[in-house]
N, C-alpha and C positions, 0 to 999 in steps of 0.2 A: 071776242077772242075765246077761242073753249081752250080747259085748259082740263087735264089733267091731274086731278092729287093723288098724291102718292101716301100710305097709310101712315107716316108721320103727321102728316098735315092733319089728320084724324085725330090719330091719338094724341095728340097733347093737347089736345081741346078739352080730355077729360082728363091730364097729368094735373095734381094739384101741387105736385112735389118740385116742376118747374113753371114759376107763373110766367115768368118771362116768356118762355116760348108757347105755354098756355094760352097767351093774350095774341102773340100772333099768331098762333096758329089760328083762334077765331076771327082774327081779324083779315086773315086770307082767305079764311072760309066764307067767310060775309062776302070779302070782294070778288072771290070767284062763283061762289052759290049758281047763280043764275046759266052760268054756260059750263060748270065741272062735269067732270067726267070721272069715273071710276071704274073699276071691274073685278071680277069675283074674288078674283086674288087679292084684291084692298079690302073687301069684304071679311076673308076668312082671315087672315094677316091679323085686320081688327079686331075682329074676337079673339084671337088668340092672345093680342096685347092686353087686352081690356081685361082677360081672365087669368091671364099670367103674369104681366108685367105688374099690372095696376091693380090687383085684391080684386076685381069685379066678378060679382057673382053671376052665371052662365045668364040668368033671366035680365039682370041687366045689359048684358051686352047684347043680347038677342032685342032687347029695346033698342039698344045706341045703335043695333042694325036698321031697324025697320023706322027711323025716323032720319034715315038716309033715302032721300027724294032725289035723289041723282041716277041724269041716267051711266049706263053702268055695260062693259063690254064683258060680253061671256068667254071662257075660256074654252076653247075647242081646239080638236086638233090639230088643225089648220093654223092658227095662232101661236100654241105650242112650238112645230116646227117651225115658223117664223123666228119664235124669237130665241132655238135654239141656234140657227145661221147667225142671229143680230148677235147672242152669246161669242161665239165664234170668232167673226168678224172683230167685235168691239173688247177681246175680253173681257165679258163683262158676268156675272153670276147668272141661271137662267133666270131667276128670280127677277134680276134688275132688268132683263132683255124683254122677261115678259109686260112689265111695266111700260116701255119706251113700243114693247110691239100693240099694246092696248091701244098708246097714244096717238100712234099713228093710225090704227085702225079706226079710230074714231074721231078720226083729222083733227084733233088738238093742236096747237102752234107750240105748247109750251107743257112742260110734264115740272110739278113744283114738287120736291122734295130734300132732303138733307141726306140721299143716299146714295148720287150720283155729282161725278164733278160741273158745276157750277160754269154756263157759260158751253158746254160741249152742245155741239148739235148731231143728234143720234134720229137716223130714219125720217128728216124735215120737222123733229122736233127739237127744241130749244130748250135745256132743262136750266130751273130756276131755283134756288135756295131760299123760301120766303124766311128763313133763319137767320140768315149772314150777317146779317147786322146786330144780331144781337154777339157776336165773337167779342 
């Protein structure tokens, strides 16, 4: 099943300030590693967390980039308009449309994040909360 993560799922891999969700979030990174999916905007997202949210210094985030082995959907224009209609459509932020329009564009079944309601199926994908349980 390809799945989707979404830049949470990222960054608390490197949050030391929540282990809780530190711990899963590696541990859905593990389970999903092999068929995730990502795209530029998870990319840039992440650096931005890692050097703003979390003290990271630019060199290290530019490491925690390039030791991401996933493949990865570019954002283009074509994409953009997509997911400024799925925006629309779903009110949704472009932000979060462009997310769900990655996922689909790179036929994921399931888009895992903590930024979208849990359980909605948006564009033939499924979004999942790998967080919820820790509530």
């Amino acid at each position: 099943m390809k799945v989707f993560l979404d830049t949470n799922v990222l960054a608390y891999q490197f949050d030391d300030s929540q282990p809780a969700k530190q711990a899963r979030a590696r541990q859905a990174f593990e389970q999903a590693a092999e068929d995730a999916v990502i795209s530029t905007q998870v990319l840039i997202e992440l650096h931005r967390v890692l050097t703003r949210k979390l003290g990271r210094s630019r060199e290290d985030a530019r490491a925690a980039l390039e030791t991401l082995d996933l493949k990865t959907v570019p954002a283009d224009r074509e994409l953009v308009i997509a997911a400024a209609i799925t925006a629309e459509r779903h009110q949704l932020s472009i932000f979060d449309a462009m997310i769900i329009e990655a996922a689909a564009h790179a036929g994921c079944t399931e888009v895992w994040t903590e930024d979208l309601a849990t359980g909605s199926d948006l564009r033939g994908v499924h979004v999942v909360n790998p967080f919820s349980s820790l509530r």
